[in-house]
C-alpha positions in Angstrom: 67.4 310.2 161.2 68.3 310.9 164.7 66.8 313.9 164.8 63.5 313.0 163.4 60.8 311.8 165.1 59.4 308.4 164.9 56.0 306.6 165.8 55.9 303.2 167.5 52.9 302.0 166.9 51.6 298.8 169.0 53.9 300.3 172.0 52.5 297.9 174.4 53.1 295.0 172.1 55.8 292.2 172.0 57.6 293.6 169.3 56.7 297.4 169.7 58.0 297.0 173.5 61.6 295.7 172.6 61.9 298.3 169.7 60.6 301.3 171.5 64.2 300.5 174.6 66.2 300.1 171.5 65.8 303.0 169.4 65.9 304.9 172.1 69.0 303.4 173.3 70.2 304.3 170.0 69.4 307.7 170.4 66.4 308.3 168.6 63.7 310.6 169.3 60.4 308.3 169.4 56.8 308.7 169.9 55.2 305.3 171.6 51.4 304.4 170.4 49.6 302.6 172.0 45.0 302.4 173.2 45.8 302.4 177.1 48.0 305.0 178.3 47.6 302.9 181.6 49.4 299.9 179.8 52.1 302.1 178.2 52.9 304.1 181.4 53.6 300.5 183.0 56.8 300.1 181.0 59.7 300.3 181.9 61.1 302.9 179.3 57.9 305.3 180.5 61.0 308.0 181.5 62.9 307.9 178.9 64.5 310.8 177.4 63.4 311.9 174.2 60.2 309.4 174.1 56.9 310.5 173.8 53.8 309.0 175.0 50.5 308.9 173.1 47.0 307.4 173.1 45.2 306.3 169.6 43.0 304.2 168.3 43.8 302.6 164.7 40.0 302.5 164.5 39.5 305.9 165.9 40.5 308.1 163.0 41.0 311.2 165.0 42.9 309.9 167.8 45.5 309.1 164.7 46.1 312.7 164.0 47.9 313.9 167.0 49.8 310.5 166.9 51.0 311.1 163.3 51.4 315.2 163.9 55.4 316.0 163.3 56.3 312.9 162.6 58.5 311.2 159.8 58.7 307.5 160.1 56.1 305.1 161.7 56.4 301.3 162.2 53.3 298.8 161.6 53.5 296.6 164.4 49.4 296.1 165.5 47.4 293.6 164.1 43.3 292.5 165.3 43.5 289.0 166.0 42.1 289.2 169.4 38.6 288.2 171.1 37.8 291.9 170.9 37.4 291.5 166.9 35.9 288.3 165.5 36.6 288.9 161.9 40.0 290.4 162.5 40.6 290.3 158.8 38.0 293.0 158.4 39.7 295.0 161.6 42.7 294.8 160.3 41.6 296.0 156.7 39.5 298.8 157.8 43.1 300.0 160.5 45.2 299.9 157.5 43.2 302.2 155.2 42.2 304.4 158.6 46.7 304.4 158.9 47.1 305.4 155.1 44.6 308.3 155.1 46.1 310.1 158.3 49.7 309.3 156.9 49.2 311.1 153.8 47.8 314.1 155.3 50.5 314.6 157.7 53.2 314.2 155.0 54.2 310.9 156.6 57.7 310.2 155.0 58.2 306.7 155.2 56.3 303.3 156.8 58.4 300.1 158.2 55.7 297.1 158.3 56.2 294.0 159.9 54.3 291.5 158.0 54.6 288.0 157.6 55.9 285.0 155.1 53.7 282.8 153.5 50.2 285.4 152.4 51.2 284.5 148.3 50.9 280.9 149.2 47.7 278.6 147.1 46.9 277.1 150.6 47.6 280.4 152.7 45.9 280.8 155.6 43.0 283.5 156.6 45.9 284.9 158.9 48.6 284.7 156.6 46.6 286.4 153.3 45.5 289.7 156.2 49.0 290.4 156.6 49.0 290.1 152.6 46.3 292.0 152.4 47.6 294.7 155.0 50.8 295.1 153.2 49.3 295.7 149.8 46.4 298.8 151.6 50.1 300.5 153.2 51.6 300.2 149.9 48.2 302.0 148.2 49.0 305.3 149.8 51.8 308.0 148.9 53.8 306.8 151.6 56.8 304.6 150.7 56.4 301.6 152.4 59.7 299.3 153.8 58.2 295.6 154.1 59.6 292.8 156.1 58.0 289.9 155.9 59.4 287.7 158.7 59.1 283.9 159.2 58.1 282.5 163.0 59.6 284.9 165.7 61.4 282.9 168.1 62.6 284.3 171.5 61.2 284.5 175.2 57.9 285.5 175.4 57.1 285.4 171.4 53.6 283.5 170.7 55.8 281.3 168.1 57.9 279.9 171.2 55.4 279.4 174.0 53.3 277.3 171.4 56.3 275.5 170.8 56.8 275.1 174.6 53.8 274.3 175.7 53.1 271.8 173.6 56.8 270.3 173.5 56.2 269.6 177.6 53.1 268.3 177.7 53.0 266.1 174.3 54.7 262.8 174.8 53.7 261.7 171.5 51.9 263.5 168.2 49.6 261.5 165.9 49.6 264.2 162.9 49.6 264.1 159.4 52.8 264.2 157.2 51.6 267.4 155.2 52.1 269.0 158.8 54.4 267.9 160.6 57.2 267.9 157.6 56.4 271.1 156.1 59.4 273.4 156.2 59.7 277.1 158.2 62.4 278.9 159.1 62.3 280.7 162.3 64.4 283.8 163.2 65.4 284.9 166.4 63.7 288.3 167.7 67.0 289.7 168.2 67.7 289.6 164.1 64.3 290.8 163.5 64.7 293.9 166.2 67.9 294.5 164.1 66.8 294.4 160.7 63.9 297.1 162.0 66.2 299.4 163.5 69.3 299.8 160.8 66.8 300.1 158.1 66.2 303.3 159.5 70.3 303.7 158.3 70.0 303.0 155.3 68.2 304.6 152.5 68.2 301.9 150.1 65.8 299.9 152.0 62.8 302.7 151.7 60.3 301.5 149.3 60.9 297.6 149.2 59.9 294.5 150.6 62.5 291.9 152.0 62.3 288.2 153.5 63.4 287.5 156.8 64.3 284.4 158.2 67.4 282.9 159.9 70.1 280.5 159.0 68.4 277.3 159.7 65.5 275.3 157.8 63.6 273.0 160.2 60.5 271.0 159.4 58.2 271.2 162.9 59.1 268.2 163.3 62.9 268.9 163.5 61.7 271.8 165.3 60.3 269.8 168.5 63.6 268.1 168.6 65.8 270.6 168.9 63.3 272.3 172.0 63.2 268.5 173.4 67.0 268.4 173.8 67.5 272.2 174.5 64.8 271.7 177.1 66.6 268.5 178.5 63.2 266.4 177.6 63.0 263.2 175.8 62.8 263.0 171.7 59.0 263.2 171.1 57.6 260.4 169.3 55.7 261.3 166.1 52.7 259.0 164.9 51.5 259.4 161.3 47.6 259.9 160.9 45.9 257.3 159.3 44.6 259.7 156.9 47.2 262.0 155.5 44.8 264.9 155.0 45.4 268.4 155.9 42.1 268.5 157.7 42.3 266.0 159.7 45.5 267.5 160.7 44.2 270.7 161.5 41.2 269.7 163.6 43.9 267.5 166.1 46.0 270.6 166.4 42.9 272.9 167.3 42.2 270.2 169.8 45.6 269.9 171.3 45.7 273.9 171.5 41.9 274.3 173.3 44.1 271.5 176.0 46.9 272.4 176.4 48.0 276.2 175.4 46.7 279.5 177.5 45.2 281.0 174.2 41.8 281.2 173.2 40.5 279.7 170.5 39.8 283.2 168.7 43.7 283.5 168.5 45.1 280.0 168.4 42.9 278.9 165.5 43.7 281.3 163.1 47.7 280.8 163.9 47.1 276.6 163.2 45.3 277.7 160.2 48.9 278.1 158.9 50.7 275.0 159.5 50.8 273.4 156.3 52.2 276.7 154.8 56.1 276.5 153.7 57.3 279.9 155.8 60.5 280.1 154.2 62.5 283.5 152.8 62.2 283.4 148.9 65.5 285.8 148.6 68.1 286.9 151.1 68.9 290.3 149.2 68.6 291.6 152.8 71.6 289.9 154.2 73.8 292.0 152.1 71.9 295.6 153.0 72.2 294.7 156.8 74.5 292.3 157.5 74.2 290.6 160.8 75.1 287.4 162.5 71.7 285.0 162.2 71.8 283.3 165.5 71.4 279.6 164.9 67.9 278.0 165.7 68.8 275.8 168.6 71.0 278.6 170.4 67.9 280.6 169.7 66.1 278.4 172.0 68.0 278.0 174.4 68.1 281.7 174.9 64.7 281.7 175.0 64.6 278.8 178.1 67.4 280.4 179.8 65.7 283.4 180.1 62.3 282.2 180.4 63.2 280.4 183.6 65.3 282.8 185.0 62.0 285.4 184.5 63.9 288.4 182.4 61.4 288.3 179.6 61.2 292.1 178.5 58.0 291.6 176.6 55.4 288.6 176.1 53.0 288.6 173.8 50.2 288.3 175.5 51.2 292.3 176.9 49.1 293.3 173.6 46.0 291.2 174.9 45.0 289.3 178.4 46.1 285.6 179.0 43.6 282.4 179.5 44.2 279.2 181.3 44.3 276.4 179.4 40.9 274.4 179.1 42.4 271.2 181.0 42.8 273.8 183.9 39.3 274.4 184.4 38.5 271.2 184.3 40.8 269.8 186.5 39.8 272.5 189.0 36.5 271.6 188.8 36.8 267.8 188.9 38.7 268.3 191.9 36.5 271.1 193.6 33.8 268.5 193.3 35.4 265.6 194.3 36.4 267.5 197.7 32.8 268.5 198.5 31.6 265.3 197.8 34.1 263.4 200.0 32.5 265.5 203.1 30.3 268.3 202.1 29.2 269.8 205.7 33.1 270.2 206.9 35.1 271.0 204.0 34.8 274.6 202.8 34.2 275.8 198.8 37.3 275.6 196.6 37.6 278.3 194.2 37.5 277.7 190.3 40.2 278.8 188.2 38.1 281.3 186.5 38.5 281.2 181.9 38.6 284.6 182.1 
């Protein structure tokens, strides 16, 4: 496999941007994919040796020739869920089957997709049943297809942990419904993940099948706070049960908390709290004995992810995919204040400028 080339689609993404330094650390030869060449030629890896830089377009068919030309293995990493598509479900469909028809003329010996836990679920989410459904279009093709489907990524920069984060310091208390706040996930560390899609590239017996990823902890979110409260060194948040114990209910006070407090719009964070009454937990662990690897524990996990947070040696964010909003309460606040200091004496005191939402 080292001497075969391999396409990294979603280059410029949080987990395309970590995998990308590694297999190429690893001595790979690799071929990084990605719709701005401006954004890719910003990374740091830009000079590597034996990487490749291309432009394409998973809804430009033709650009997805010359990124598929020569090449034997591709990852999956992009999905649409973005304010540039508001029914990403249909983008994402419609990239899938656009990926399948270039990969089959180009002899395209083996996909590695990176989907997610939870799509089979009665109460899946929209979000949840596209990465289903974008499974099950790479699967259609003559390409075998190598599936991970990975509970929430946790590590610096991942959306998973700066939802966590923001929330966690600014939430003294939660009033939420039981059917949320206790249903069970079990989040893996990007480290594990980045493992698992590199030494499947090793091992033969891992082409063609689907596997469960998660780590060695199950947390409810409410466990889940606690452990970021006393990794973070904040006080135990307080949990309130709804009056009603609906899922609704539940759902519309989370959409509210995130259009306050986290730097995400709407178009992304909604579909992601969609999800929260989901179980995201690993059905089997046949994978653990393929690659073995040490799971690194949920609250080490965290801490990692603080440490290195605040020290500002994040190699990717999330947000490199897409651009990054200030919360609602920020424009607000700036604007309350803006107008409160013209008020107070409007001939002497010059205009403050807003925090602008986009």
């Amino acid at each position: 496999m080292k001497n075969s080339l391999i396409l990294i689609t979603g280059a410029t993404g949080y987990i395309g941007g970590r995998l990308v330094l590694r297999l190429l650390r690893a001595g790979y030869r690799v071929r990084a994919m990605a719709r701005s060449m401006d954004k890719i030629k910003g990374r740091s890896w830009k000079d590597y040796p034996n990487l490749e830089l291309v432009k394409a377009d998973f809804h430009n068919p033709e650009s997805l020739e010359g990124a598929l030309k020569d090449c034997d293995v591709a990852y999956y990493l992009v999905h649409s869920m973005s304010e540039e598509h508001k029914n990403f479900a249909y983008a994402d469909r419609r990239a899938a089957k656009n990926f399948i028809s270039s990969s089959d003329k180009h002899g395209l010996k083996r996909i590695i997709y990176l989907g997610g836990l939870g799509g089979n679920e009665p109460n899946a989410s929209l979000h949840l049943k596209s990465r289903r459904e974008v499974e099950i279009i790479l699967q259609s093709g003559r390409v075998p297809v190598t599936v991970f489907r990975s509970a929430h990524i946790i590590g610096s920069g991942s959306a998973s942990f700066e939802m966590l984060r923001y929330i966690a310091e600014r939430m003294p208390f939660f009033i939420i419904p039981r059917s949320i706040i206790d249903t069970k996930v079990q989040p893996i560390c990007i480290r594990n993940v980045l493992i698992y899609l590199e030494k499947c590239l090793e091992n033969n017996e891992t082409t063609g099948q689907t596997y469960d990823i998660g780590g060695p902890d199950i947390l409810t979110y409410r466990q889940l706070f606690e452990v970021y409260a006393k990794q973070a060194g904040l006080r135990k948040p307080l949990f309130i049960n709804s009056p009603t114990p609906h899922f609704e209910l539940g759902k519309k006070i989370a959409h509210t908390i995130a259009k306050l407090l986290l730097p995400i719009s709407p178009g992304i964070s909604q579909p992601l709290l969609d999800g929260l009454g989901v179980e995201i937990i690993t059905k089997d662990d046949k994978i653990r004995e393929i690659i073995p690897q040490d799971l690194v524990p949920c609250s080490r996990t965290i801490d990692r992810a603080i440490q290195k947070d605040s020290l500002k040696i994040v190699d990717t964010r999330w947000t490199d995919a897409g651009g990054l909003n200030f919360p609602e309460w920020m424009f607000v606040l700036s604007l309350s204040l803006s107008m409160k200091f013209l008020l107070a004496s409007p001939s002497n005191v010059p205009t403050l400028p807003l925090i602008s939402r986009n």
